[in-house]
Every structure is written in C-alpha cells, then in structure tokens.
C-alpha positions in Angstrom: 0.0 0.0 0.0 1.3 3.6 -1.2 1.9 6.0 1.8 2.6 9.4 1.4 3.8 9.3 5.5 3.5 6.2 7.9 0.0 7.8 9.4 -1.6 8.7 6.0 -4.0 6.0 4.9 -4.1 6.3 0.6 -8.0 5.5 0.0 -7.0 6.0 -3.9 -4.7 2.7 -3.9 -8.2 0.9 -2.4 -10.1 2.3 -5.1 -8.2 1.6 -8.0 -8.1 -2.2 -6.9 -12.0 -2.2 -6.9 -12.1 -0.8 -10.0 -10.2 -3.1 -11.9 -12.3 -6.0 -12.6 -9.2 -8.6 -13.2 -8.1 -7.8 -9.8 -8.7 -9.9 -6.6 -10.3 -8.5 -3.7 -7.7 -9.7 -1.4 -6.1 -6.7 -1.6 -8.9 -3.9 -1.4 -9.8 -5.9 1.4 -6.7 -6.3 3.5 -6.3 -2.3 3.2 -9.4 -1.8 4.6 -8.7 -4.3 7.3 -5.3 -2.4 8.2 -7.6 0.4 8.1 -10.4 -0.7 10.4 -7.7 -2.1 12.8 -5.7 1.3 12.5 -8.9 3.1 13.9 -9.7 0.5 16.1 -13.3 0.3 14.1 -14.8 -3.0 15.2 -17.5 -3.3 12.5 -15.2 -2.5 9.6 -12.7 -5.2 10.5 -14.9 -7.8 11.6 -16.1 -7.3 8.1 -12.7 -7.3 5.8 -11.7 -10.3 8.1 -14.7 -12.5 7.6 -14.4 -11.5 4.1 -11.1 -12.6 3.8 -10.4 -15.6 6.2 -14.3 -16.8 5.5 -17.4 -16.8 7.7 -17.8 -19.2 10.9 -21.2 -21.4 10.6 -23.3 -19.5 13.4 -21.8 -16.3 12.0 -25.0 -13.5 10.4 -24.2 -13.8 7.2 -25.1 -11.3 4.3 -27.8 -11.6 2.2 -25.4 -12.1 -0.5 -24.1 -14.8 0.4 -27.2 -16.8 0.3 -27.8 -18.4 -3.0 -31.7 -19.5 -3.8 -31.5 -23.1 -3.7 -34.1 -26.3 -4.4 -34.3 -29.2 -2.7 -33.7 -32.5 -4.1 -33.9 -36.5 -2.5 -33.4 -39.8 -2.9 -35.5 -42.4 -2.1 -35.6 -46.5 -2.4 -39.4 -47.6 -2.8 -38.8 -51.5 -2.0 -35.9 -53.0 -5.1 -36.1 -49.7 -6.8 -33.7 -47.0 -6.2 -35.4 -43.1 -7.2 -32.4 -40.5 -6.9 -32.7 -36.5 -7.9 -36.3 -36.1 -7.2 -37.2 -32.7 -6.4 -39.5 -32.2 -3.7 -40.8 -28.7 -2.9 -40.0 -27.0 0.6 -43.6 -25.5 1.1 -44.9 -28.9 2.3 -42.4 -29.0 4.8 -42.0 -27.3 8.2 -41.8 -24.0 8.6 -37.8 -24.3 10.2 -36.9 -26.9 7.5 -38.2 -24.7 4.8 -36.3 -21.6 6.2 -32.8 -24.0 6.1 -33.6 -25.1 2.6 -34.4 -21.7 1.3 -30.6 -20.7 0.8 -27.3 -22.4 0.4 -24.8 -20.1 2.5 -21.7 -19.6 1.5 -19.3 -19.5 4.3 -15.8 -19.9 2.0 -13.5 -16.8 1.8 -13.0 -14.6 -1.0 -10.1 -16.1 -2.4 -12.2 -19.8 -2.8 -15.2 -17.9 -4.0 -12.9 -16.2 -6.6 -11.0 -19.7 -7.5 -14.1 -21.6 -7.2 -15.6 -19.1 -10.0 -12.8 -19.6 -12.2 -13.5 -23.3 -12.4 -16.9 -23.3 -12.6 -16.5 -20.8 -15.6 -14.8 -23.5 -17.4 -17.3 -26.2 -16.4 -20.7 -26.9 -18.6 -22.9 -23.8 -17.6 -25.0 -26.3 -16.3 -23.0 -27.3 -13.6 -24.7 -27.0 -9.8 -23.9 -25.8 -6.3 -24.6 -28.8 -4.2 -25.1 -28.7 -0.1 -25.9 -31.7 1.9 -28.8 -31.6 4.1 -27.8 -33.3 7.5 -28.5 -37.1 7.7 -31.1 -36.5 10.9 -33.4 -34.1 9.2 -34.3 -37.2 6.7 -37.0 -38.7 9.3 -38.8 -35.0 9.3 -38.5 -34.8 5.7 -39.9 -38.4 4.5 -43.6 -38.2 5.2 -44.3 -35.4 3.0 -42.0 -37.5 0.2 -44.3 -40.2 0.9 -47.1 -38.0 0.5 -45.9 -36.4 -3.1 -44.2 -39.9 -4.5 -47.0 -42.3 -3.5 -45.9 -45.7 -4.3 -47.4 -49.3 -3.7 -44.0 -50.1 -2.1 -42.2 -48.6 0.9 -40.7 -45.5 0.5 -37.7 -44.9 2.8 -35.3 -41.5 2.0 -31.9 -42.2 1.9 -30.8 -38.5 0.9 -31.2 -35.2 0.4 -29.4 -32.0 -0.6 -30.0 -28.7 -2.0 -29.3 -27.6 -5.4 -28.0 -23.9 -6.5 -27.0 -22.0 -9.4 -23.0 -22.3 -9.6 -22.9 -18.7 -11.7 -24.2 -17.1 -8.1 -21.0 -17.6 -6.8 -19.8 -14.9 -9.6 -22.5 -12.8 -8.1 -20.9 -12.7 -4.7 -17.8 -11.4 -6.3 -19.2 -8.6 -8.1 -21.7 -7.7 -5.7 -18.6 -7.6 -3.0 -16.8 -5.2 -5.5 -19.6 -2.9 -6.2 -20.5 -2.0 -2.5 -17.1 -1.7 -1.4 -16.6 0.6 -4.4 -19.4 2.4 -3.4 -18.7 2.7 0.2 -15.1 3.5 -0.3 -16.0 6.5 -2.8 -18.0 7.6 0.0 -15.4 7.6 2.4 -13.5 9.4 0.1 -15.9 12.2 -0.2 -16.3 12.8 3.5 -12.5 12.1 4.5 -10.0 12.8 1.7 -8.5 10.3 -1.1 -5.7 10.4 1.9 -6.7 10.1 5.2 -4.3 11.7 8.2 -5.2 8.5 10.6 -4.1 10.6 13.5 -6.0 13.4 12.3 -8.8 10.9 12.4 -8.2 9.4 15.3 -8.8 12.9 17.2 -12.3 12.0 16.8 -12.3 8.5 16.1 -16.0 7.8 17.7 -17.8 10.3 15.7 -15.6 9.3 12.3 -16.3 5.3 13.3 -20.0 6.2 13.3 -20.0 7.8 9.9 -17.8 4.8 8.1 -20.9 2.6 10.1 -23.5 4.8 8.2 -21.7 4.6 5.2 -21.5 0.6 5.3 -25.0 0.2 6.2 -26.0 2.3 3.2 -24.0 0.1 1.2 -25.1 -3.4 2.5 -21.8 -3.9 3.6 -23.1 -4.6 7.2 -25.9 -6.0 9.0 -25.5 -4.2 11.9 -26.7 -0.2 12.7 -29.6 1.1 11.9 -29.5 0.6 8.1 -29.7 -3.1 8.2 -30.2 -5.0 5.4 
C-alpha cells in the first residue's frame, strides 16, 4: 500500500483495486482491514476479516451470500432406487423450509474467486450442491411419501440442495460494487488520503459515519441501516 507518510491512509490505492475487474479482492480488502484495525473500528474489520479468512457457521451472514436453492432426494421404494427427485420445501416445516431456502456460503474470497474460475470452465450447467444433515431425513420423508405415493415402501436415503454455480460470480461482483461504493463515500467525506491521526482525534464520531456509510451500502448487518 502507497503512503505518502507512515499515518496517511491512501484511499485512492483501495479504489483503483476495486475498479479493476481482473483484480482480486484480497487486496482492497486487506487495506481496509489495516484500516479498520488502525482506527480501532470494530465493524469495519470484523467485516474485511470475515471477508477474507471466510465466515464461521453461526456467524450473520449477508444476504449475498445466500444463494436460492431447491431441494432434491433420494429415495428407495422397495428393489427400486429413485435418486434427484425434487421435492418442494412449502410442504415442509416452517424451520426446515427456512434452512432449505438458501445455500450459505461460508468460504473466503479467495475460494469464492478460484471456485468461479473453475466453474466458468465447467458446462454452464453445472450446480452448487449442499448436503442436508442425515437426521433431518425422518422430518423430511412423510411429505415425500405424500408427493411420490408408491405401492411399495418408500424410505429416504438422501437429500441436498441444489444452486446455481454462476451465483458464486455474483458474490464477487456484488462484494466489489459496495465496497466501491462505500469506499468513494469515504472518500468524499475524509480525503482520497486520510491523516489517521487526524482521524483518530475524533475517532467515535468518524467510526460512526464509516458505520453509516456501510450500512447504506449493504456492507453490514448491523446499525440502523440493516439490510
């Protein structure tokens, strides 16, 4: 990162990353983590380091990151094997329907980006899979008995939901556009090049504007512009 002195934070070098479509967003990212850290602003690192180390499993994630997704199972009816049949969520219950909505994506930017560059050279038809856990079958099989009625016994032997692999190219971009966004805005309120110790003099008022800012932007889901 270009400094003009060791305290001046260059927001330029941050935007020209974004705006460069080839780039990665490792490094947009990791300046706004020294950033956040350098301020001590909680939100905007917790952020930049989720972002780039990858969400935990109980961590809120952003809408974003949440691809639509379809639910699919298999199923032996007595000798006969039945895999890949679809079975819509709305005849289950209401918490089972809410954990098959979405497939989250908890994998750090740098997967996400190398995971998009494979997929791109895959069929276009190629799918986001995400198993649905083994204990959830019983809760699931009576409305598959219900929708597949068959003479036979019907007994589930899987299930998983089914995504879009081109999302994943959405989480990217959508990433890039609301940091651009949010880092212009910085910009306009704070300078291209930020004196950090000039900004640390009020550091909680300045730490609730960058907050504002990345609510606005959907960059956080805390605050009071949640998404």
């Amino acid at each position: 990162m270009t400094e003009k002195t060791n305290n001046t934070f260059v927001l330029n070098d941050v935007i020209n990353d974004l705006v460069d479509a080839e780039k990665s967003l490792i490094n947009p990212l990791m300046k706004l983590s020294y950033f956040g850290r350098f301020t001590k602003n909680k939100e905007l690192t917790e952020y930049t380091l989720n972002e780039i180390k990858g969400y935990s499993v109980d961590s809120d994630l952003p809408n974003y990151r949440q691809i639509g997704s379809r639910l699919y199972v298999d199923f032996q009816a007595g000798y006969h094997s039945h895999p890949n049949k679809e079975l819509p969520i709305a005849g289950l219950e209401k918490d089972i329907q809410e954990f098959c909505r979405y497939i989250p994506v908890f994998e750090s930017i740098r997967e996400i980006e190398n995971m998009s560059s494979k997929l791109s050279e895959k069929d276009s038809n190629y799918e986001l899979k995400f198993p649905i856990p083994l204990e959830w079958l019983p809760r699931i099989q009576p409305f598959a008995i219900k929708l597949y009625r068959s003479n036979a016994r019907i007994q589930l032997t899987g299930a998983r939901l089914i995504g879009n692999s081109s999302k994943m190219l959405g989480i990217i971009e959508t990433v890039r556009i609301n940091l651009l966004a949010f880092s212009m805005e910085i910009a306009e309120q704070f300078g291209y090049e930020i004196e950090l110790n000039s900004y640390n003099r009020e550091r909680e008022a300045n730490n609730k504007t960058i907050l504002q800012y990345m609510t606005t932007n959907n960059i956080t889901n805390k605050g009071d512009g949640n998404i």
